[in-house]
TORKOL-4160 file (C-alpha; in steps of 0.2 Angstrom, whole numbers, padded with zeros to 4 digits, m for minus):
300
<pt num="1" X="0166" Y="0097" Z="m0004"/>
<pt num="2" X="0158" Y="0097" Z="m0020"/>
<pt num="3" X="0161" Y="0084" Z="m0033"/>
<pt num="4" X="0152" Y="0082" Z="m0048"/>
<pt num="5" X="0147" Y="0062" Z="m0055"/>
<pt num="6" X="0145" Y="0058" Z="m0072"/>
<pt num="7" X="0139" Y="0042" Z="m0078"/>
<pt num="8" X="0139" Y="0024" Z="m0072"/>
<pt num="9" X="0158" Y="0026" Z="m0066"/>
<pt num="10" X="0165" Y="0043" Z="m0066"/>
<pt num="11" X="0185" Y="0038" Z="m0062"/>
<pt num="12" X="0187" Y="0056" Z="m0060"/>
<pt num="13" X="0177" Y="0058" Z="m0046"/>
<pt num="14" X="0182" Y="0041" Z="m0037"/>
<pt num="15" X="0201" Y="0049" Z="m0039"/>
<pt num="16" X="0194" Y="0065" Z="m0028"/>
<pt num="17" X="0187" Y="0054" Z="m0017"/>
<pt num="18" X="0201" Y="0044" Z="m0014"/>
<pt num="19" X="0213" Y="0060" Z="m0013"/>
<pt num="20" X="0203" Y="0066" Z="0001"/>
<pt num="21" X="0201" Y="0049" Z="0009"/>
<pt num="22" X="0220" Y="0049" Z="0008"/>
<pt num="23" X="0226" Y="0068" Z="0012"/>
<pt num="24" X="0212" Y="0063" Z="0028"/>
<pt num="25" X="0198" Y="0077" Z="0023"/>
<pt num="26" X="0186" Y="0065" Z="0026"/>
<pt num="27" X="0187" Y="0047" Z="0035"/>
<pt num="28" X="0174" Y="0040" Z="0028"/>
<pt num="29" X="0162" Y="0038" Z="0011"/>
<pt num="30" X="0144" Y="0035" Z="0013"/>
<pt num="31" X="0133" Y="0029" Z="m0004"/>
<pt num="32" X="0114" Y="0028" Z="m0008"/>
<pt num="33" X="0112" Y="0021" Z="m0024"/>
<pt num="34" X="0123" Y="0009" Z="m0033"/>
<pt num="35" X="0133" Y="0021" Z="m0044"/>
<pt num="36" X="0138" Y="0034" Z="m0029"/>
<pt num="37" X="0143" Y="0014" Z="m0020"/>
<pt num="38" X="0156" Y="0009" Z="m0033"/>
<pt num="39" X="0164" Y="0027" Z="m0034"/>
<pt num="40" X="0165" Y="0027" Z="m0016"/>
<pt num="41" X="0173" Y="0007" Z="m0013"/>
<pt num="42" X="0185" Y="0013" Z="m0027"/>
<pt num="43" X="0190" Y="0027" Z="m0017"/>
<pt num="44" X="0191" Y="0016" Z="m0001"/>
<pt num="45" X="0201" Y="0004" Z="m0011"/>
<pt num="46" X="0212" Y="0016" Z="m0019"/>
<pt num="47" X="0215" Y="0026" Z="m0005"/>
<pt num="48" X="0220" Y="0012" Z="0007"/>
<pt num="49" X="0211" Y="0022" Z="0021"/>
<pt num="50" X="0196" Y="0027" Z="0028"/>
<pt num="51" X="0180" Y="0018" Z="0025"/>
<pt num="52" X="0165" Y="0014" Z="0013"/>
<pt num="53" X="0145" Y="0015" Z="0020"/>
<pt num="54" X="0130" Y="0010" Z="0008"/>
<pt num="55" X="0116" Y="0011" Z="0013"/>
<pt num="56" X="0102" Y="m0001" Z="0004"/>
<pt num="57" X="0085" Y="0005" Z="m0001"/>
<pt num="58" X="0075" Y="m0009" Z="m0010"/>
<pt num="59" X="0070" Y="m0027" Z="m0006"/>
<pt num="60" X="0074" Y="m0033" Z="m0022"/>
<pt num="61" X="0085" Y="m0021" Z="m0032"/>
<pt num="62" X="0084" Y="m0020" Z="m0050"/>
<pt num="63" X="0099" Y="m0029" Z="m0053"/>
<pt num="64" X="0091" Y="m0044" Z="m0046"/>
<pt num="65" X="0079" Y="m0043" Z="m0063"/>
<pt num="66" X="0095" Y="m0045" Z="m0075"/>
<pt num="67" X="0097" Y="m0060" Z="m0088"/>
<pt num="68" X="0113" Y="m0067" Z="m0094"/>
<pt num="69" X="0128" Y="m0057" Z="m0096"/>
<pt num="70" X="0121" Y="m0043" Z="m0090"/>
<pt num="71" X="0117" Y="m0052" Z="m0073"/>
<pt num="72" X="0134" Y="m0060" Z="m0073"/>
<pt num="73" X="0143" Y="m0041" Z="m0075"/>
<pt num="74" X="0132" Y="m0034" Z="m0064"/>
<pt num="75" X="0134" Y="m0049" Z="m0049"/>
<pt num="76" X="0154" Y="m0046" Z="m0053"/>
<pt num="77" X="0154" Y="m0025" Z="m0052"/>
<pt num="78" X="0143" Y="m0028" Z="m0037"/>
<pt num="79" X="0153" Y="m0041" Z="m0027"/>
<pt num="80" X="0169" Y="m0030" Z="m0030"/>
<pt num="81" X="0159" Y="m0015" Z="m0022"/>
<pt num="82" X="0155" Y="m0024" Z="m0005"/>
<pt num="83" X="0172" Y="m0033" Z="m0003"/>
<pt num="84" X="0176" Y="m0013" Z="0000"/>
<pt num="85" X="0164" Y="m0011" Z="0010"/>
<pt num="86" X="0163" Y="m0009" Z="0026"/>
<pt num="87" X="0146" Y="m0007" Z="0034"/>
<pt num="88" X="0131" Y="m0009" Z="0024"/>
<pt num="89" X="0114" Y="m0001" Z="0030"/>
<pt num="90" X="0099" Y="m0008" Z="0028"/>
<pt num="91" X="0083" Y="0002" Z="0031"/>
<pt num="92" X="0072" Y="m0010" Z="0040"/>
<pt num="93" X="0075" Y="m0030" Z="0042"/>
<pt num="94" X="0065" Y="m0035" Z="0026"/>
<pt num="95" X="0080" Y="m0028" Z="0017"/>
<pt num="96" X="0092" Y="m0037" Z="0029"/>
<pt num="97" X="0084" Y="m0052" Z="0026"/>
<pt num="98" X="0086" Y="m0050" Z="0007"/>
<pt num="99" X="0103" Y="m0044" Z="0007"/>
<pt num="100" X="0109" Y="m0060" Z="0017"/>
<pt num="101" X="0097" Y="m0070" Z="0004"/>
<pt num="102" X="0106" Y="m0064" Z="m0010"/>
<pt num="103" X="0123" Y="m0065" Z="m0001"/>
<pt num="104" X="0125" Y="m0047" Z="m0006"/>
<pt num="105" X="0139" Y="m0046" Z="0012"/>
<pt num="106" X="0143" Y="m0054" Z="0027"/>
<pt num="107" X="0127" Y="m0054" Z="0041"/>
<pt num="108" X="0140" Y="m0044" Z="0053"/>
<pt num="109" X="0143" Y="m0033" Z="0041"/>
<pt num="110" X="0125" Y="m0028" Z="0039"/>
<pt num="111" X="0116" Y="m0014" Z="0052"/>
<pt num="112" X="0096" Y="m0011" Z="0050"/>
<pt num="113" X="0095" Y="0008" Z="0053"/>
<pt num="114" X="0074" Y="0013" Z="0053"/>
<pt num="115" X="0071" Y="0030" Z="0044"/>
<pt num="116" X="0067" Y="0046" Z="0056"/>
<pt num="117" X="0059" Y="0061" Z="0053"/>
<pt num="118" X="0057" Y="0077" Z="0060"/>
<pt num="119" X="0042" Y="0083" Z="0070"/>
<pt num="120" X="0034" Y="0096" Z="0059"/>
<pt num="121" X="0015" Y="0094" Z="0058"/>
<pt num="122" X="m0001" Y="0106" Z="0056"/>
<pt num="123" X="m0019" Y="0104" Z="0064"/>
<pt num="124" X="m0032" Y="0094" Z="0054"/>
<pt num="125" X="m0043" Y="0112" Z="0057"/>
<pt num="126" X="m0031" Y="0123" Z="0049"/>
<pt num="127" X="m0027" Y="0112" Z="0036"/>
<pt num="128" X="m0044" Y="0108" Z="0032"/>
<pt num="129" X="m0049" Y="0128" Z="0031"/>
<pt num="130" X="m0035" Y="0129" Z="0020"/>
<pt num="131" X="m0040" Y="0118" Z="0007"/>
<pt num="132" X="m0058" Y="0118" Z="0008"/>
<pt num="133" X="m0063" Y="0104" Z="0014"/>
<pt num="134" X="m0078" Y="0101" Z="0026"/>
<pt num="135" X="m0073" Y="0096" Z="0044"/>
<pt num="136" X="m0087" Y="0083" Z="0042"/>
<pt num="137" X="m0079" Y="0074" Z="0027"/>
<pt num="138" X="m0072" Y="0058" Z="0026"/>
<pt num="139" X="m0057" Y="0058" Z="0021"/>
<pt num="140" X="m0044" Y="0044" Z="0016"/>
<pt num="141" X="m0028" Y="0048" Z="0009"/>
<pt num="142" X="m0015" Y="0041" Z="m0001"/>
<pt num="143" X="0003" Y="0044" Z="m0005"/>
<pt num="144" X="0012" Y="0036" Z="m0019"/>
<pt num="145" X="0017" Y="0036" Z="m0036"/>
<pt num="146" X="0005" Y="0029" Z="m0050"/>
<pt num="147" X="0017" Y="0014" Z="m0056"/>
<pt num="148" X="0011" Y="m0006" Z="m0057"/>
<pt num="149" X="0024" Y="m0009" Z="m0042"/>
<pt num="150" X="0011" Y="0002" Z="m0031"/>
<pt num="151" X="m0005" Y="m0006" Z="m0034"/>
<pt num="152" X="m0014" Y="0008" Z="m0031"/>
<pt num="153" X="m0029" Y="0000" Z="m0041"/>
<pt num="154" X="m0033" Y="m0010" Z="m0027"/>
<pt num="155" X="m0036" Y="0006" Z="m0015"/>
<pt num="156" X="m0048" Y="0011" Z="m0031"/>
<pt num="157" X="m0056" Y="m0004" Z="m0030"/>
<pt num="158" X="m0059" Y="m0004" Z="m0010"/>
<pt num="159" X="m0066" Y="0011" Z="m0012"/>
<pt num="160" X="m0079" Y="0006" Z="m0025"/>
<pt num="161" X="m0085" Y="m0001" Z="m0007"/>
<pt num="162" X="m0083" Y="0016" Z="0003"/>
<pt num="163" X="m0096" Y="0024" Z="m0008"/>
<pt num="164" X="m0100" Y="0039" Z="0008"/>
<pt num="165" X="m0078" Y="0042" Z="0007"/>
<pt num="166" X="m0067" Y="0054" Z="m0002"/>
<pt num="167" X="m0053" Y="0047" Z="m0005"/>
<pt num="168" X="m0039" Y="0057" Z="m0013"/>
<pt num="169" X="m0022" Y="0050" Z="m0021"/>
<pt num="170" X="m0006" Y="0063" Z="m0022"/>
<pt num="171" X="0007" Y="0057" Z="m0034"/>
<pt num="172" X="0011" Y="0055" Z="m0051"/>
<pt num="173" X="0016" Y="0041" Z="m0065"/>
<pt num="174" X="0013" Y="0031" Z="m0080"/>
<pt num="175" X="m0002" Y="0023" Z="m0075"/>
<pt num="176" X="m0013" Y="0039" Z="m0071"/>
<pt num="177" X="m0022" Y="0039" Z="m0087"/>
<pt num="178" X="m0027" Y="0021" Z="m0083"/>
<pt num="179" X="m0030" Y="0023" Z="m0067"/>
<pt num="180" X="m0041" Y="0041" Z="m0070"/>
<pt num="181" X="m0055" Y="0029" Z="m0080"/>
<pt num="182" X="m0057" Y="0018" Z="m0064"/>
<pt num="183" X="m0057" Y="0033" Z="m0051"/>
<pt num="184" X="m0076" Y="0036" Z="m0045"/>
<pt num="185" X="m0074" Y="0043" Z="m0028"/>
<pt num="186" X="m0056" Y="0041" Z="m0028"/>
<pt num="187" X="m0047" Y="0059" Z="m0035"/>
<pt num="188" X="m0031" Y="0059" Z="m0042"/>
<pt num="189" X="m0022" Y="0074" Z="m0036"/>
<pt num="190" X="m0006" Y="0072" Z="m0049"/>
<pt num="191" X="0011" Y="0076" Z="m0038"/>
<pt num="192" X="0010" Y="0090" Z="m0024"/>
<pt num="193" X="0021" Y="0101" Z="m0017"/>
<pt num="194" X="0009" Y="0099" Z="0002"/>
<pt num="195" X="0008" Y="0082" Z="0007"/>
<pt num="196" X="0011" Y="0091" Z="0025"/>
<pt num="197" X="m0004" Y="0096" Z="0023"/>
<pt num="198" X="m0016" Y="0085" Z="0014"/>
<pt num="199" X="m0009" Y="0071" Z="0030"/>
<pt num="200" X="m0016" Y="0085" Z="0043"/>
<pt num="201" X="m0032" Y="0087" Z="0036"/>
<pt num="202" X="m0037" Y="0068" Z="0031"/>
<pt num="203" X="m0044" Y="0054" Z="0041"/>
<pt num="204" X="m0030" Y="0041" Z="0039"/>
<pt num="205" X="m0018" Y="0034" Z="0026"/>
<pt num="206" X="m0016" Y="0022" Z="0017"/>
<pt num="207" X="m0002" Y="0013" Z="0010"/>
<pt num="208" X="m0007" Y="m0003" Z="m0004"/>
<pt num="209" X="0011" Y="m0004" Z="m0009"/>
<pt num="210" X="0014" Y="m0024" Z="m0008"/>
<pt num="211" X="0033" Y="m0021" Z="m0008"/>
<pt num="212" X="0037" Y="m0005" Z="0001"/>
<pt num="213" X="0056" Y="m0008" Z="0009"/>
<pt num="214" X="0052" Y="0004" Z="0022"/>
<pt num="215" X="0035" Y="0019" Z="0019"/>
<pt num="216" X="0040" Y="0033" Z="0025"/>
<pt num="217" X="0023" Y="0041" Z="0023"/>
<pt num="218" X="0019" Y="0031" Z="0036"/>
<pt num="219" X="0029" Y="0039" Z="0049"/>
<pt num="220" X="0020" Y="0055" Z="0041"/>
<pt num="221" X="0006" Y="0051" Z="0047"/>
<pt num="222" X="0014" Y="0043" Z="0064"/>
<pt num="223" X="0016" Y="0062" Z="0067"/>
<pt num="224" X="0001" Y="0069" Z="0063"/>
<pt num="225" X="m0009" Y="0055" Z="0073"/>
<pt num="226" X="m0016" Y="0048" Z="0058"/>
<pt num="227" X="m0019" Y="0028" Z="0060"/>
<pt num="228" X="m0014" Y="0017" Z="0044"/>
<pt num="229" X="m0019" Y="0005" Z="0034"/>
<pt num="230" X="m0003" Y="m0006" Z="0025"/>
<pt num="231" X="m0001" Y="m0022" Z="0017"/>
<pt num="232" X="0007" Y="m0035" Z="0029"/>
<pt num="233" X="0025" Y="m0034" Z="0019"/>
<pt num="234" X="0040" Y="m0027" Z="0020"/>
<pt num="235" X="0045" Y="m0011" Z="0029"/>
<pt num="236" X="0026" Y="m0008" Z="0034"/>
<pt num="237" X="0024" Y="m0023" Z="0044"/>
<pt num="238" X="0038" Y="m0018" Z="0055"/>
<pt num="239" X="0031" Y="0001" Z="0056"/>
<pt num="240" X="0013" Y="m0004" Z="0059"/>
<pt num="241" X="0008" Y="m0015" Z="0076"/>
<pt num="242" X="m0007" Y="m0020" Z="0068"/>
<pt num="243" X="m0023" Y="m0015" Z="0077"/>
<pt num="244" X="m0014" Y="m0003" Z="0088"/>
<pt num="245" X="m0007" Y="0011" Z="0075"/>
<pt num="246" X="m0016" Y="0006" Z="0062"/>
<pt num="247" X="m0023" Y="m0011" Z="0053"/>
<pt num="248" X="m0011" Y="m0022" Z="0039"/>
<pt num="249" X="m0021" Y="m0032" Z="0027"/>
<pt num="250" X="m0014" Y="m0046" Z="0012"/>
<pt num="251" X="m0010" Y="m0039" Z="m0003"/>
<pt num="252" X="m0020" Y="m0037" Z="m0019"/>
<pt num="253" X="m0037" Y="m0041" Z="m0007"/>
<pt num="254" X="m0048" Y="m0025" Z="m0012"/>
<pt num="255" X="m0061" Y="m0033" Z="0001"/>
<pt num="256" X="m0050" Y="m0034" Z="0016"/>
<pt num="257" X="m0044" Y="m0017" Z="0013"/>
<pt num="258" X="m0059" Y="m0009" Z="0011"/>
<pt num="259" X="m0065" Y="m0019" Z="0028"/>
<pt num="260" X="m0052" Y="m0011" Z="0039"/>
<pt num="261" X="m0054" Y="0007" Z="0029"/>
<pt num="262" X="m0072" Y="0007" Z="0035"/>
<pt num="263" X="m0069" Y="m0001" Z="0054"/>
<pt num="264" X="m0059" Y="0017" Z="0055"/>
<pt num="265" X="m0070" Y="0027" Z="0049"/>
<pt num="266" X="m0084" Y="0022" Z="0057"/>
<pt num="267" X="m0076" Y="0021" Z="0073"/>
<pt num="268" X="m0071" Y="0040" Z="0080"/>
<pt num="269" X="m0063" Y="0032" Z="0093"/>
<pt num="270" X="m0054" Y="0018" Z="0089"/>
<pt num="271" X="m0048" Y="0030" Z="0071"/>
<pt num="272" X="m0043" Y="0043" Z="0086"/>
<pt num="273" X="m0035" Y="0031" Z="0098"/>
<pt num="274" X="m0024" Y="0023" Z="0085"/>
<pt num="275" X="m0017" Y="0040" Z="0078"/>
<pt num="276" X="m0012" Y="0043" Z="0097"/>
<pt num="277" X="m0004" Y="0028" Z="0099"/>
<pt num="278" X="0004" Y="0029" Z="0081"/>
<pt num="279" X="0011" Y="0046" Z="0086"/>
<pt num="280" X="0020" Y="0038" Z="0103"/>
<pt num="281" X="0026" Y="0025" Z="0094"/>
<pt num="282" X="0036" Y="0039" Z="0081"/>
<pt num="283" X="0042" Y="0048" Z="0097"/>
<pt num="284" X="0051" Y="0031" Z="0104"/>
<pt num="285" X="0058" Y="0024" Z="0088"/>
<pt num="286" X="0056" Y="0036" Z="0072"/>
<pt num="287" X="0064" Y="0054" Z="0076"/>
<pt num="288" X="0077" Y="0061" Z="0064"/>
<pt num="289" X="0086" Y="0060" Z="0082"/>
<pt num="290" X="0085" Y="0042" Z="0084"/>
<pt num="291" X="0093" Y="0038" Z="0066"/>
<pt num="292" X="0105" Y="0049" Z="0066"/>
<pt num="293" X="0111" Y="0040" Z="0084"/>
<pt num="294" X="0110" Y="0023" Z="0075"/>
<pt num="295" X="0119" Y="0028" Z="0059"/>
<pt num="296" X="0132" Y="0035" Z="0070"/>
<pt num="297" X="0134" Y="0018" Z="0077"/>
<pt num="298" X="0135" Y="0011" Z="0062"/>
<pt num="299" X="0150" Y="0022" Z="0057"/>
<pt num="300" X="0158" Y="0016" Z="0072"/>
C-alpha cells in the first residue's frame, strides 16, 4: 500500500488510512515522526478500529523548545495524538524516562524497544587495503553530523592531545567550515556512502554526542569488534557497560576523553578485548532479530 503525505496533515491520506483500517487491510498503523503520528491516530480514531504505534526517537523533541501559542497548539495536537494511541515505543529508557517526564502517555502504555541491526561486517585487513591505510596506523573514527547538538569540537579538542593518531570524522553539516579551521590531525571526511568500511578498518569509535537517544553507530562498531568511547548520557550509557565494551566519559570534558582514547590505543589488549566483548554483547541484545521479537510484543 502506497499512500502519498503531504504537509503537516494530509486529511486525504489519514481518510485511506482509516479506510483500510476499516475494510480490515491492515490492523494496525505504526508512525515515526510526529506528522506520520497524527495521520495515523486520525485513522485509528476515525476508523473505530485497529490500532495506533509511535515510535519516539528523541530525548527531548523539538516541540519541547516551543514558546507561547505555538507550545500551547502544539501540547493540544499532541495530546490528541496519544489519547489515540495505543502503544508508544520508546528506543532506549532515556527516552522513557522523558516521555513519562513530560506526561506525553500513561507508563503502561509506553514499551522500550533497543535498536537491532543486522550482522554485516568486513575484516580491518580488507578494508584497510581498500582504502589505503597503513595496517600500522592509529586510527579513531567518528560518525556524526557536524551540527552544535553533536559536539564534535570536543573530539577535536582531545585529539589536540593524541598528536601520534589519525582521527577521521564521516559526516556532514553547518559547522564544517568552523570546525575544518580547528581540525589538525582530525580529517573531515564530508558524508560517505561506506561507513561499513571506515568501522572495519579503524581502531575504535567514538561517539561525543552529549544527548544521543539511542547511537546506533555504536552497535556498528558492536559488530565489527570495535570498543567505544561515549558520553555517559542517554542511549549510550545504556549500550556501553563502561570499561568492558568500551569507556564513557562526561560531556564537554576534551581531557577525559582524550584520556580514555589513549588507554585504548596504547593498550592492544585491552582495545582488542573490549571489541570481543562489545561484539557478544550485540549478539545477546542488538540483532535485527531481537527487535523485531520485541516490537512484535509491543503490537501485541
Amino acid at each position: 500500500m502506497d499512500i502519498p503525505k503531504r504537509g503537516l496533515f494530509d486529511r486525504a491520506a489519514a481518510t485511506r488510512l482509516s479506510g483500510a483500517l476499516q475494510q480490515r487491510e491492515i490492523d494496525l498503523v505504526h508512525a515515526h515522526n510526529g506528522r506520520t503520528h497524527l495521520a495515523a491516530a486520525a485513522a485509528a480514531r476515525w476508523a473505530g478500529r485497529g490500532h495506533c504505534v509511535a515510535t519516539q526517537h528523541f530525548i527531548q523533541p523539538n516541540r519541547e523548545s516551543r514558546q507561547g501559542l505555538a507550545a500551547m497548539a502544539t501540547h493540544a495536537v499532541h495530546g490528541w495524538a496519544a489519547s489515540a494511541t495505543w502503544r508508544f515505543i520508546a528506543i532506549s529508557q532515556a527516552v522513557a524516562e522523558g516521555m513519562r517526564r513530560r506526561r506525553d502517555a500513561p507508563p503502561d502504555r509506553i514499551r522500550v524497544v533497543l535498536h537491532g541491526i543486522g550482522d554485516d561486517h568486513e575484516t580491518r585487513e580488507t578494508a584497510r587495503a581498500q582504502l589505503g591505510i597503513d595496517p600500522q596506523t592509529k586510527l579513531v573514527l567518528c560518525l556524526s553530523r557536524l551540527e552544535p547538538e553533536k559536539d564534535v569540537g570536543t573530539l577535536i579538542d582531545a585529539m589536540r592531545q593524541l598528536e601520534d593518531t589519525s582521527c577521521w570524522i564521516a559526516g556532514d553539516g553547518q559547522q564544517r567550515p568552523e570546525l575544518e579551521g580547528r581540525a589538525g590531525n582530525v580529517r573531515l571526511l564530508g558524508f560517505r556512502h561506506d561507513a561499513r568500511t571506515l568501522m572495519a578498518a579503524c581502531d575504535l569509535l567514538v561517539l561525543p554526542c552529549p544527548i544521543e537517544a539511542f547511537g546506533l553507530v555504536l552497535l556498528e562498531a558492536m559488530v565489527h569488534g570495535k570498543p567505544v568511547v561515549a558520553i555517559k548520557a542517554g542511549g549510550p550509557a545504556e549500550i556501553v557497560e563502561h570499561g568492558r565494551t568500551g569507556f564513557l566519559v562526561p560531556p564537554r570534558q576534551p581531557a577525559e576523553m582524550a584520556g580514555a582514547l589513549r588507554r585504548l590505543l596504547d593498550d592492544e589488549p585491552l582495545r582488542l578485548g573490549m571489541g570481543s566483548a562489545g561484539r557478544k554483547r550485540y549478539e545477546a541484545l542488538f540483532t535485527r532479530e531481537r527487535m523485531a521479537k520485541a516490537t512484535l510484543e509491543a503490537y501485541q
